[in-house]
C-alpha positions as CSV (number, residue, x, y, z in Angstrom):
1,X,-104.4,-35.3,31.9
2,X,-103.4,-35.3,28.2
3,X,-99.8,-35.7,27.2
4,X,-98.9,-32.6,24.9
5,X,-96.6,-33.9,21.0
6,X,-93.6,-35.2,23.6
7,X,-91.5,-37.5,22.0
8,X,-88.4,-38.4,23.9
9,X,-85.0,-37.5,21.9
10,X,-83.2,-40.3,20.2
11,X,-79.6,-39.9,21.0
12,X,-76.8,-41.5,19.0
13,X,-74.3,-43.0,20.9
14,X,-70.8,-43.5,19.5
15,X,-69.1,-47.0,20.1
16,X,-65.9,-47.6,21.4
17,X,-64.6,-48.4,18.8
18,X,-65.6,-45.3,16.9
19,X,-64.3,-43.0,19.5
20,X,-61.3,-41.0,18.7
21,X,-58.3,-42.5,20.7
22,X,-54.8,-40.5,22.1
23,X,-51.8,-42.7,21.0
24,X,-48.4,-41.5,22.3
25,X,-45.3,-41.9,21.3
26,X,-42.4,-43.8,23.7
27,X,-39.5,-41.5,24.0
28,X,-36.0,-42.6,25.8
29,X,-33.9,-40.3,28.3
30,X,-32.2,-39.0,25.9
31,X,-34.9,-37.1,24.2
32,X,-36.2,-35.8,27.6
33,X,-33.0,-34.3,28.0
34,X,-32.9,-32.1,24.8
35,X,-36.6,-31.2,25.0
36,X,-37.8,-27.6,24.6
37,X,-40.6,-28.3,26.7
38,X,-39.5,-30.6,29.5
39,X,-42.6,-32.1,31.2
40,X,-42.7,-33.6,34.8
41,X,-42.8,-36.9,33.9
42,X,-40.0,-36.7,31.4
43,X,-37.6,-35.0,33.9
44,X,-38.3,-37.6,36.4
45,X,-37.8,-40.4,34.0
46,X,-34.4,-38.7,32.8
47,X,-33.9,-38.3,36.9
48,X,-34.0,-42.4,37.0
49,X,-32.7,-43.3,34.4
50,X,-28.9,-41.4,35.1
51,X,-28.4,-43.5,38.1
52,X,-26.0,-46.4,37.7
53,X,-27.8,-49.8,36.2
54,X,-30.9,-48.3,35.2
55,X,-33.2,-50.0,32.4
56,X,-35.7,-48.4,31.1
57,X,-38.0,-48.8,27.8
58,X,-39.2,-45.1,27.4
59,X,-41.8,-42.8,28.9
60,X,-45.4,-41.7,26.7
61,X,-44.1,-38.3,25.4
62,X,-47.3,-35.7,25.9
63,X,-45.6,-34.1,23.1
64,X,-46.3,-36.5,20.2
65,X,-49.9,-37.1,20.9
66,X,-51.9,-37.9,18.1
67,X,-55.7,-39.0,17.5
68,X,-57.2,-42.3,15.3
């Protein structure tokens, strides 16, 4: 049985650190609630965040996603 010109394929892999990366940017209640395009977890965020004694430090805004 002879082996025909099979040479197996060299794939490049990418490190994780070369990989493109999604950053987002933290947006408060307040710019939930003028947003054109409100998103589900920017209206629930807004929905905690009206209630008496809330603190909150933002939600990752879908909206301002960029890549690196």
């Amino acid at each position: 049985m002879a082996k025909g010109n099979s040479k197996a394929k060299v794939v490049k892999k990418t490190k994780s650190t070369e990989r493109k990366q999604y950053h987002y940017k933290l947006v408060l209640s307040d710019t939930c609630a003028v947003c054109k395009t409100p998103c589900e977890r920017g209206m629930s965020y807004l929905a905690r965040m009206k209630k008496p004694g809330a603190v909150g430090k933002g939600v990752p805004c879908i909206l301002t996603r960029t890549y690196s």
